[in-house]
C-alpha positions as CSV (number, residue, x, y, z in Angstrom):
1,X,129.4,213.6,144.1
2,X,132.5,214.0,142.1
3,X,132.2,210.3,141.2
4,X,128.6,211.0,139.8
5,X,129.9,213.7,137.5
6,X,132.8,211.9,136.1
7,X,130.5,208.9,135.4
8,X,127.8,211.7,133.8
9,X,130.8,212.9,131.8
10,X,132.2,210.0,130.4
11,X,128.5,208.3,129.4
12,X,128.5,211.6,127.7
13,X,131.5,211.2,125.5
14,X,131.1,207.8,124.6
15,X,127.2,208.8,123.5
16,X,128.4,211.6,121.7
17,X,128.7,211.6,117.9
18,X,132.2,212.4,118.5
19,X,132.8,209.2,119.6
20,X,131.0,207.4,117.8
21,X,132.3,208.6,114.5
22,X,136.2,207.9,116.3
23,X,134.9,204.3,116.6
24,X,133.5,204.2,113.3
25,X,136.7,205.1,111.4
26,X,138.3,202.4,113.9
27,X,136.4,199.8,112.2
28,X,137.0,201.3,109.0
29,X,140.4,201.1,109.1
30,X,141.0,197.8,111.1
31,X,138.4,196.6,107.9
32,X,140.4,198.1,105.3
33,X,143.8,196.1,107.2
34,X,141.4,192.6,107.3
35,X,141.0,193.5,103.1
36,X,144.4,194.2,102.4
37,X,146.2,191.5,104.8
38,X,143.3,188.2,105.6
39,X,140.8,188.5,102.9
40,X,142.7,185.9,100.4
41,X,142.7,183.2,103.2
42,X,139.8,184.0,105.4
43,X,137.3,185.9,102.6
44,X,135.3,189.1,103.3
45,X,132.8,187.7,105.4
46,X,135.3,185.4,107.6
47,X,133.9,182.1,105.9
48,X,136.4,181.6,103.2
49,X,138.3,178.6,104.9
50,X,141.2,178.8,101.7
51,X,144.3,176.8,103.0
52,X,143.0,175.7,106.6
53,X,142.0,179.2,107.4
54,X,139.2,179.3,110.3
55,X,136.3,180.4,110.1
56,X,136.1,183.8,111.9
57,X,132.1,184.3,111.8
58,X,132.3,181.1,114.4
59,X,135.4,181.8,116.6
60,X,134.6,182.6,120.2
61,X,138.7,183.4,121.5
62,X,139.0,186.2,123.0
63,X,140.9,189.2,122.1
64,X,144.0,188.3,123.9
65,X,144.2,184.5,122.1
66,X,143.3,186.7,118.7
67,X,146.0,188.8,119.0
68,X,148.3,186.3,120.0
69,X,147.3,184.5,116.6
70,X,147.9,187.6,114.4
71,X,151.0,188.6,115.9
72,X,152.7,185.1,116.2
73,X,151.0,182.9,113.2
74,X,149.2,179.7,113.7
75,X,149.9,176.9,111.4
76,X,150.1,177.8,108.1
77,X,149.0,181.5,109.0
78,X,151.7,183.9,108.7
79,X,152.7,185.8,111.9
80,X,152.0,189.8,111.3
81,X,154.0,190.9,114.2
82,X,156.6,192.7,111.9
83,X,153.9,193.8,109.3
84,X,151.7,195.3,111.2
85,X,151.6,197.9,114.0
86,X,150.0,197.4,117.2
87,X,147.0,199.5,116.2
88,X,146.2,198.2,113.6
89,X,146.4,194.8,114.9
90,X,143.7,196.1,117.5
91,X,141.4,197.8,115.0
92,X,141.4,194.3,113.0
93,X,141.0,192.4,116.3
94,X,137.3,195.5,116.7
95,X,136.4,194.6,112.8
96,X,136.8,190.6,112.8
97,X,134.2,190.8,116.0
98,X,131.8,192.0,113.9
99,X,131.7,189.0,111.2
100,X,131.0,186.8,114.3
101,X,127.4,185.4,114.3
């Protein structure tokens, strides 16, 4: 029984508008990091391609071989590891799912 109420009150929160305006500004901001930090190279819609960048509206890594790339650098890509915090790394991991097709 206890089980079942937990599981009610947790589908609860992450229904609620509460929620879903936390996750909102989550995207917002790991946006507003991808248009201050990857827009030159990878454009605003992840299709750019300027200096070898990929094209993120195709990429199918996971977030684990995503961060791994943003933290460390991949070729020419500069690593972000000492630039950027660990949240916002993961709120620009959330936004750059959303350009993908």
């Amino acid at each position: 029984m206890k089980a079942i109420v937990l599981l009610f009150l947790a589908a609860t929160f992450f229904i609620s508008p509460r929620y879903q305006r936390i996750a909102g500004s989550l995207q917002e901001t790991g946006r507003d990091v991808y248009e201050k930090r990857c827009v030159k190279c990878h454009g605003r819609s992840g299709t750019r391609g300027f200096r070898g960048a990929r094209d993120l509206t195709r990429s199918r890594l996971d977030s684990n071989q995503v961060r791994s790339i943003i933290k460390d650098g991949q070729g020419i890509m500069p690593a972000w590891k000492n630039e950027l915090s660990e949240d916002e790394i993961e709120m620009v991991i959330r936004y750059i799912t959303t350009l993908r097709k």
